[in-house]
N, C-alpha and C positions, 0 to 999 in steps of 0.2 A: 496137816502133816508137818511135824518136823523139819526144818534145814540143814545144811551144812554149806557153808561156803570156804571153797577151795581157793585160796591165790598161789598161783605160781602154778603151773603145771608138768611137775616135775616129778622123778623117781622116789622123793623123800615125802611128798604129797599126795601123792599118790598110795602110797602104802598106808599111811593115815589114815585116809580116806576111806580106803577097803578094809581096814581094821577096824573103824566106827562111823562109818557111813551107812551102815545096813539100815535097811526098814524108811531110810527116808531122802527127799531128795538132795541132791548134792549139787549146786553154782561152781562151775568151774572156770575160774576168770584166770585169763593170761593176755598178756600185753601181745603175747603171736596166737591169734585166736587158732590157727591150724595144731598145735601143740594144746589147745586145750580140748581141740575136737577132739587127735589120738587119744589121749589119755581118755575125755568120755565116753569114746566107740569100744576101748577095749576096757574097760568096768561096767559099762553098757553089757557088753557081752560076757559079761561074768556076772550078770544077776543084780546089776545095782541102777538105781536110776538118777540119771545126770544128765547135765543140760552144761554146753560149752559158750562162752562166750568173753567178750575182746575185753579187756581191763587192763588199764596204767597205774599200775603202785603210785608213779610218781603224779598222779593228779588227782585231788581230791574231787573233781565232779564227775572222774573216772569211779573211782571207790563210791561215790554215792549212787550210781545209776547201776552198781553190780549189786549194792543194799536191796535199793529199790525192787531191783528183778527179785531177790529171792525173796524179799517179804510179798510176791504175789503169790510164791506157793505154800505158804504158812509161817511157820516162829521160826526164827533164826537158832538152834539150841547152840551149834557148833560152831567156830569161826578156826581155819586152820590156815594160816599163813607161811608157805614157804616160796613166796616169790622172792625174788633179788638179783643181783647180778654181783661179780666176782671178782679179784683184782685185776687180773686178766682180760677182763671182757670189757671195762669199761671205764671213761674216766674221772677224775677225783672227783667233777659235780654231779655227773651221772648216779653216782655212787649215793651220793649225801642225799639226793633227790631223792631215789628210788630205794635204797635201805635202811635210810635215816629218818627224812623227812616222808617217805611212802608209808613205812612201818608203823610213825607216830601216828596219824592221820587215820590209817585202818582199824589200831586198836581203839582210837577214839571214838570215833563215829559206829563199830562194830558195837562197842561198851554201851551205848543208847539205847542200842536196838537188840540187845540181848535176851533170850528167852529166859527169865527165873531159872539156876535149877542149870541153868547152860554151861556153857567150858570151850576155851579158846586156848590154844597154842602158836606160839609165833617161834620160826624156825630161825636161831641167831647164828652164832657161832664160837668154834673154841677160841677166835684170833682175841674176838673180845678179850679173853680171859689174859691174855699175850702183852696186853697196853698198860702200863704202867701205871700206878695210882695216880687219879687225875687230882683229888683231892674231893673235899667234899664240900663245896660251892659250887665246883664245876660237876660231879654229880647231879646235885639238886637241880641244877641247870639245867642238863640234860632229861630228867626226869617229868620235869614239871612247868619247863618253860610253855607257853599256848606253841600248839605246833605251826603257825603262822609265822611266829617268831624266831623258831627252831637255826634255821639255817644263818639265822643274822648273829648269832653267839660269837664269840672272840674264838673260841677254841675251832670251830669250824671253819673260820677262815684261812683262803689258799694259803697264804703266807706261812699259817703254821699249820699246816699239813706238806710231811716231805713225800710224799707217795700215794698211789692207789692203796696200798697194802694200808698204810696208816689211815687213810680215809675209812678201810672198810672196816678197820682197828675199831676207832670213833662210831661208826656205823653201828656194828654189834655191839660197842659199850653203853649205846644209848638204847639200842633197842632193852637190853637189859633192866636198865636201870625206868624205862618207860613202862616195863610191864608190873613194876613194883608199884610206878605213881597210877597205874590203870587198874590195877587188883583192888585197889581202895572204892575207889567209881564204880568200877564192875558189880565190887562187894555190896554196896546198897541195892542193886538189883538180882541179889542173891545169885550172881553168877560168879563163873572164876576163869582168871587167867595166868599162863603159865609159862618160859618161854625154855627151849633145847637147846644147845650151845654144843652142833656136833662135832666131830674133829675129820679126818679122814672118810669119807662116806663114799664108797664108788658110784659116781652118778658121771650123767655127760659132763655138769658141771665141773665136778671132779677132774674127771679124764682131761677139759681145756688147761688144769690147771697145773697136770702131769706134764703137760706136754708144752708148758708156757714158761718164761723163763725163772721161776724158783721151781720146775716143776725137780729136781734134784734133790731139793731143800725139802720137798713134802715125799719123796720114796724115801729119805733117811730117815723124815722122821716115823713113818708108819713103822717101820723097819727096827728101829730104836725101842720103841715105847713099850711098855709089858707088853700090852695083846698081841704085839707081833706082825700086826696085819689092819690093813682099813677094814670100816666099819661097810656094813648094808643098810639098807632102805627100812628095813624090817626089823633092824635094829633101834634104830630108829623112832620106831613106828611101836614098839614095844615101851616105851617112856610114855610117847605119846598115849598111851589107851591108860598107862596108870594114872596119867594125868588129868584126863578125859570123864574117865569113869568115877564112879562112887567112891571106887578105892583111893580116890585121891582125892577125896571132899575137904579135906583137911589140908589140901596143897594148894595157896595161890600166892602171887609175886612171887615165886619163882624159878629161880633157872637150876638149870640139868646138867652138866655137862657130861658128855657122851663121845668120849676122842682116845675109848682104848689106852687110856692112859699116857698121852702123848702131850699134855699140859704141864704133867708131872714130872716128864723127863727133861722136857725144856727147863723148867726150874731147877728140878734139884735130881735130875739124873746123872748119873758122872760120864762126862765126857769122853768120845771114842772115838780116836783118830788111827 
């Protein structure tokens, strides 16, 4: 039987999952194992078959013993990563640990153990897109440094990092530019990887972030942007299956962006006071 391993067990994951999960089983690891039961009792009861269990992004012999488990129910084909946490929720080492330092470390050790013929997505984000050019040393850096190494970088230190929001800036620049240096690895094992970089997405996440202190700062911008409106799960989850599927054989190292056009506005949208 076929795999798929779920991290993060979440609305944006979730839909993933039941968009190209069919037919095989699905590892659903989340750091709050009760949050990956829900999600597997109700896909469970829509026809799919999954199995919930406890996984820390930010620990690599956490990521290796959710491996383990799903290599006892056959080939890995899929690997779907949207765990993380938010600027909101947590702070600046949390951050680098869990969406920087966790994110490198899964694509790695996933890349290994990939089925021929497989497809992985890692769930980023627009903020990425938001951080200024770092240049291109620090790039490669981020890319391609051993993820053991990752957090000991000059650019990752507290000092020059002013905020959560800039930590998670860094976070999603690196995830990016990680799935470029992983798509090469991958590619030897005739697999691919790909990463989404979505913008406003209505999820719980989301909603903390409504309601947390820039949550002002993310209503104007949904509100600004051409689409008018945040994104869905489903929306989401639509990138995902093109990138997943056949149809996207020809797609890997790269990213998506999926933010209703609200990247576009912050740049070169004209200003509305």
């Amino acid at each position: 039987m076929d795999v798929m391993i779920l991290t993060g067990a979440g609305q944006i994951g979730m839909a993933i999952a039941r968009r190209m999960g069919y037919g095989m089983k699905i590892i659903i690891g989340d750091k709050h194992v009760e949050n990956a039961a829900q999600v597997a009792d109700t896909m469970n009861k829509a026809g799919f078959d999954t199995v919930a269990t406890e996984m820390d992004l930010a620990s690599r012999s956490s990521i290796l013993a959710l491996i383990e488990k799903a290599k006892m129910y056959g080939d890995i084909k899929y690997l779907v990563n949207a765990a993380g946490v938010s600027p909101s929720q947590a702070s600046v080492e949390t951050i680098l640990n869990v969406d920087l330092y966790g994110t490198a470390v899964l694509l790695e050790e996933a890349g290994k153990v990939i089925k021929p013929g497989g497809a992985g997505v890692t769930v980023s984000s627009q903020s990425g897109h938001r951080l200024s050019a770092l240049g291109e040393d620090i790039d490669r850096q981020l890319a391609c440094t051993p993820t053991e190494e990752l957090l000991g970088l000059d650019v990752l230190q507290t000092q020059n990092i002013r905020n959560t929001l800039h930590a998670y800036q860094l976070a999603k620049r690196c995830n990016v530019k990680r799935v470029m240096a992983e798509a090469v690895k991958w590619g030897k094992r005739g697999a691919r990887i790909n990463s989404i970089s979505p913008g406003i997405i209505v999820t719980p996440l989301a909603l903390d972030e409504f309601n947390g202190p820039r949550g002002d700062f993310y209503k104007d911008m949904f509100a600004r942007c051409p689409a008018g409106r945040p994104g869905t799960a489903d929306e989401v989850a639509n990138v995902a299956e093109l990138l997943m599927s056949e149809k996207g054989a020809f797609i890997t190292g790269a990213d998506f962006l999926v933010d209703g056009g609200a990247t576009a506005t912050y740049f070169y949208g004209r200003q509305e006071h």
